[in-house]
C-alpha positions in Angstrom: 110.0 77.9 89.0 107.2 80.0 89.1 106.9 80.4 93.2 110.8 80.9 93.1 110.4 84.1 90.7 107.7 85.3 92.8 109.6 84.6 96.6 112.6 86.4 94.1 110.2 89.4 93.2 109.2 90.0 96.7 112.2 89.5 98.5 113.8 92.4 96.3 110.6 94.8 97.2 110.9 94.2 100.5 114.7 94.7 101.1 114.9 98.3 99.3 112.2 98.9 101.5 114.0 97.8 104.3 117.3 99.5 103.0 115.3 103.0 103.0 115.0 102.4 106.5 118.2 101.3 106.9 119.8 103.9 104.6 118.7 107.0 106.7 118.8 105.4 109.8 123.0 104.8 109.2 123.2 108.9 107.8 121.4 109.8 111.7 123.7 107.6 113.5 121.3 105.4 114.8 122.5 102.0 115.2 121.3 99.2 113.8 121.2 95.5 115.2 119.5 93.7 112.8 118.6 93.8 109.1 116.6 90.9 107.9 114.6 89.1 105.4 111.9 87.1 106.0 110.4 86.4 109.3 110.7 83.5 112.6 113.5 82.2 113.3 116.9 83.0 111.9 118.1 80.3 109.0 121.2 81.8 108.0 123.1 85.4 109.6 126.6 87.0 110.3 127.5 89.7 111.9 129.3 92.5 109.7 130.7 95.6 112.5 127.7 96.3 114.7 125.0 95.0 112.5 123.8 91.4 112.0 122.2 90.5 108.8 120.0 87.5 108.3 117.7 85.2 106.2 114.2 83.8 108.3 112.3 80.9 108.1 109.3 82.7 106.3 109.5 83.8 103.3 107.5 87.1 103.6 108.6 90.1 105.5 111.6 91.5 106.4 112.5 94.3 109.0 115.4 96.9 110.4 115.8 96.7 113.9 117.1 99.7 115.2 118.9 100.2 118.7 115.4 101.1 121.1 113.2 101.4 118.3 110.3 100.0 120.7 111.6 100.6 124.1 113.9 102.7 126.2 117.9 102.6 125.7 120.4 104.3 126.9 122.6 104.1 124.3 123.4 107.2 122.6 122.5 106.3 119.2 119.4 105.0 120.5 116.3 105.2 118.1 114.6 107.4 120.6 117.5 109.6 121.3 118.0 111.1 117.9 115.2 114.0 117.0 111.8 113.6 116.2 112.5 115.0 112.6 115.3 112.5 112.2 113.3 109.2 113.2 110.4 111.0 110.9 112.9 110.4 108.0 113.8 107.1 109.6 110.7 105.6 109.2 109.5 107.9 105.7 112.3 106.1 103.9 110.9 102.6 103.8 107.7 103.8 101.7 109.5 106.4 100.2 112.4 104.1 98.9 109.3 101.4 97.4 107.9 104.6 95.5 111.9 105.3 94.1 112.1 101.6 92.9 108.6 101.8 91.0 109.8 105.3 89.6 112.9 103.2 88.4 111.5 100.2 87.2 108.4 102.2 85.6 111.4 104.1 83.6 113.0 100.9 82.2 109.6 99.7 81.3 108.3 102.5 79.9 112.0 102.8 78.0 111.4 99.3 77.0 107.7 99.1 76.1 106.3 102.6 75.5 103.0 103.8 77.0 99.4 104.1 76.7 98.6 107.3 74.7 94.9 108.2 75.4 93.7 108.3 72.1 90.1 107.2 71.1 91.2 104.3 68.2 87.1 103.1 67.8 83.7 104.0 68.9 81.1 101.6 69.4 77.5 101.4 67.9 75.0 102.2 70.6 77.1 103.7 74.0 77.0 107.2 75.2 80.1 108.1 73.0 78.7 107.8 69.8 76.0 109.6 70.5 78.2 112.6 72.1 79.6 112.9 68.6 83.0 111.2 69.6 85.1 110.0 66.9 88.5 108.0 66.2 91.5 109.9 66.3 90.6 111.9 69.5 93.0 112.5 72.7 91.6 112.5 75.9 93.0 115.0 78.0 92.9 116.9 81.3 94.9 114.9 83.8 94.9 112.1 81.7 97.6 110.2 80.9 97.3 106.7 79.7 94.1 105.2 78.5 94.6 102.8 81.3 93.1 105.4 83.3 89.7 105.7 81.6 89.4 102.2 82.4 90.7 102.5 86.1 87.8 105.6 86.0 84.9 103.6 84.8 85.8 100.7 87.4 86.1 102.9 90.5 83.0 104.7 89.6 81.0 102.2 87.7 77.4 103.4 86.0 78.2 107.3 86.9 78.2 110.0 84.4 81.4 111.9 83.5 82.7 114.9 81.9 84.6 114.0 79.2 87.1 116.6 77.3 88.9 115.5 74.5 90.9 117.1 71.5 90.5 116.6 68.1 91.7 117.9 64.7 93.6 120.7 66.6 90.1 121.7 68.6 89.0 120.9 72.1 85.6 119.2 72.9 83.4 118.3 76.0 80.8 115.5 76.4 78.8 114.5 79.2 78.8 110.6 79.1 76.2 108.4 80.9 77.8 104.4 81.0 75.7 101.7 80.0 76.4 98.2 81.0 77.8 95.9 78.7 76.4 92.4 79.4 79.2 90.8 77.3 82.4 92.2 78.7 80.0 92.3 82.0 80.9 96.2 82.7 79.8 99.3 82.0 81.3 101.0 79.2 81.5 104.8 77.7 81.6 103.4 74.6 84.9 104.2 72.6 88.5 101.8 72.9 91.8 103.1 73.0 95.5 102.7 74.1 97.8 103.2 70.7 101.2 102.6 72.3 103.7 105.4 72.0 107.4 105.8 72.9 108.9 108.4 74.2 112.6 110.1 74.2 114.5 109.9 77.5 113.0 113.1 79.1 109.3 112.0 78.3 110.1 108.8 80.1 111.4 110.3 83.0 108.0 112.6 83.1 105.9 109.6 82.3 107.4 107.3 85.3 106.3 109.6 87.4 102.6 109.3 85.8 103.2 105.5 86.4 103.7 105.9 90.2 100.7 108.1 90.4 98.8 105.9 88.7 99.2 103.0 90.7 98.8 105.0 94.1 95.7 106.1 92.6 94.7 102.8 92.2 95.8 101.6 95.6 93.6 104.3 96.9 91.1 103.8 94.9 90.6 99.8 95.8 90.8 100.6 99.8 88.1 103.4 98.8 86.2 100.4 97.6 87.0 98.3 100.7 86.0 100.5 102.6 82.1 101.4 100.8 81.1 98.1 100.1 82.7 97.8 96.6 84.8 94.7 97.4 84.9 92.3 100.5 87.4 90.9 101.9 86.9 87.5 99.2 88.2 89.6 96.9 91.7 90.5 98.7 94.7 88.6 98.0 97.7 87.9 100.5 101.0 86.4 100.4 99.3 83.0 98.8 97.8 84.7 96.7 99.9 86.8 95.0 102.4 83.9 94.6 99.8 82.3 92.5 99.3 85.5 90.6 102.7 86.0 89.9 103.2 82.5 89.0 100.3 82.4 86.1 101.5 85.5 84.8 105.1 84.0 84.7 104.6 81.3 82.7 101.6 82.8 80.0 104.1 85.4 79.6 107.1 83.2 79.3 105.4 81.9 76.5 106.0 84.4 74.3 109.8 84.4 75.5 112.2 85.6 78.6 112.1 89.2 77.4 108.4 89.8 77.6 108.3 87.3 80.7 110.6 90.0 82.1 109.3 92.6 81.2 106.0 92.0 82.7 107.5 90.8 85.7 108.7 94.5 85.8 105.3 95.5 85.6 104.5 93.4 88.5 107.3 95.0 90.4 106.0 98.4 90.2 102.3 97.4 90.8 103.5 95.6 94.5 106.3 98.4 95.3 103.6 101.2 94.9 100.9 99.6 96.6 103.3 98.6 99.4 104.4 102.0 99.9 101.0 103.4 99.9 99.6 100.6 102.7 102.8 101.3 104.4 101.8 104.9 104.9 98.3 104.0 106.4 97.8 106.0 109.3 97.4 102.5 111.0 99.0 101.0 114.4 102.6 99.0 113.5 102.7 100.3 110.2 105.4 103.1 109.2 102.0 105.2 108.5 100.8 105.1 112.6 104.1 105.3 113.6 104.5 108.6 111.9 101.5 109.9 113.0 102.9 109.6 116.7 106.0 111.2 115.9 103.9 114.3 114.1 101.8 114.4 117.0 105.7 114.8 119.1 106.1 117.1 116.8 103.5 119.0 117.3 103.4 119.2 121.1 106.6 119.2 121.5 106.7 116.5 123.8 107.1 112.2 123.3 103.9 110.5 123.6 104.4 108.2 126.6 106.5 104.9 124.9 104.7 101.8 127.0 101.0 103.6 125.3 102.5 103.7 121.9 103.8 100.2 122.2 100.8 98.8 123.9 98.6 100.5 120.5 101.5 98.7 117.8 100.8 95.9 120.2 97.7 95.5 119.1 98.0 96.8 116.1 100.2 93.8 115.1 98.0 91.4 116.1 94.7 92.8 114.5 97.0 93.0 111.3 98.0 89.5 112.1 94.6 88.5 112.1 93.2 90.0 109.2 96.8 88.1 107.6 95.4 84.7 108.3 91.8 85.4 107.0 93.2 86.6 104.0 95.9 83.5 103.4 92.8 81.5 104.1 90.8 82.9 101.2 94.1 82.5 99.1 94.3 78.6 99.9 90.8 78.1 99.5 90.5 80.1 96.4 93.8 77.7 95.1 91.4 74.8 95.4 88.2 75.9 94.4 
């Protein structure tokens, strides 16, 4: 049951991203040949007017295949034939469309379950924030809005000292705090919990959705900042494999409270992967929608296409670096499994 929910949970990620694509690509009159899920060979299709819609072999993927997308045509609602601005909004939509379903899950979550108000709730004996004077009752503020994010904070910049302002009693406060490792919890810690859960009205949930999406691109960029410095390796990525697994344990220790909070956190889920898809999606990188909008910018720019066989031959290899770093990563995630 559990890999079914999560194959569910990423096949309906991945075909709103798709259908972004899709979407704007129908409103520039650019024909499209295939829309698919999955990836390999073709298990199931049919062909509905000039478009042929189909189910692959593997479970993990998906793509819109758009008349000379990756070569010449000389069809007039070629991909190539349309203007640079148009295929800029062609390929935009597929991350922009993952970044619209987190917005709208986040909203039925957040309608559902509340949010994290950052109010201090207890300081600790011995940390920084006790001796900064910090007391219960106190709302962190300055672009913060959940007390998710304090912890996000601490992770991403582990042992450094922050500037802390925080109101209190109808008065605003600053402290310098200086994080001291916690050997228990094994993390470093300001010293002070938090997280009472508020609801909101309609509006405030609307506002707050968008703090949701924010907060998970700010993660996203936040881990690859950590990739990238040393933080993590690549033993601590997940793939595909992995994230089946993940979803799968969360299923079932939250189904065992019952359906609706097993749903509801497989919302949460939803928005995590749809926000961090649309960020690595926008990755200035080779065969992602991110490089190949940087090659349309560049048309842009100088006015003039960037020779097609040299952009192919760099998604080329683009692919098949991206391919590689793929299997390294499903082979941590099957190892991992068995450890």
């Amino acid at each position: 049951m559990k890999i079914i929910i999560a194959l569910l949970i990423f096949s309906i990620i991945i075909i709103f991203h798709e259908l972004g694509h899709f979407s704007l690509a129908k409103a520039n009159g650019i024909r499209v040949n295939e829309f698919c899920l999955g990836l390999g060979p073709t298990i199931l299709g049919m062909t509905k007017g000039e478009t042929k819609y189909s189910l692959k072999l593997l479970p993990f993927g998906g793509a819109c295949m758009m008349e000379g997308e990756d070569g010449e045509s000389t069809d007039d609602r070629a991909f190539g034939k349309k203007s640079v601005w148009a295929r800029i909004s062609v390929v935009a939509a597929g991350p922009v469309f993952n970044f619209i379903m987190a917005f709208v899950f986040s909203f039925i979550l957040l309608s559902c379950n509340g949010y994290d108000v950052p109010k201090i709730t207890e300081v600790s004996e011995g940390f920084a924030a006790e001796q900064a004077g910090m007391q219960a009752g106190g709302v962190i503020g300055k672009h913060i809005h959940f007390y998710r994010e304090v912890s996000s904070y601490s992770m991403f910049h582990a042992g450094e000292t922050v500037e802390v302002t925080y109101e209190r009693d109808g008065k605003r406060y600053t402290a310098e705090l200086t994080p001291l490792y916690d050997e228990e919890l094994g993390r470093y810690r300001y010293g002070f919990v938090g997280g009472e859960v508020e609801k909101g009205n309609v509006f405030k949930n609307l506002l707050y959705s968008g703090y949701e999406v924010k907060y998970w691109i700010d993660t996203t960029f936040g881990s690859l900042k950590m990739l990238a410095t040393g933080g993590v390796t690549l033993n601590d990525m997940s793939g595909p494999v992995g994230l089946v697994d993940a979803i799968g344990d969360s299923y079932e220790e939250s189904v065992s409270y019952g359906y609706y909070a097993a749903f509801l956190q497989m919302l949460y889920i939803c928005i995590l992967i749809s926000a961090n898809l649309g960020v690595m999606n926008l990755l200035p990188l080779p065969a992602l929608d991110g490089g190949r909008l940087v090659f349309l910018i560049v048309e842009a720019i100088r006015g003039k296409k960037v020779d097609p066989d040299k952009e192919g031959m760099v998604h080329f290899i683009g692919l098949m670096l991206l391919m590689l770093l793929m299997v390294v990563v499903m082979f941590n995630d099957i190892r991992k499994i068995f450890m």
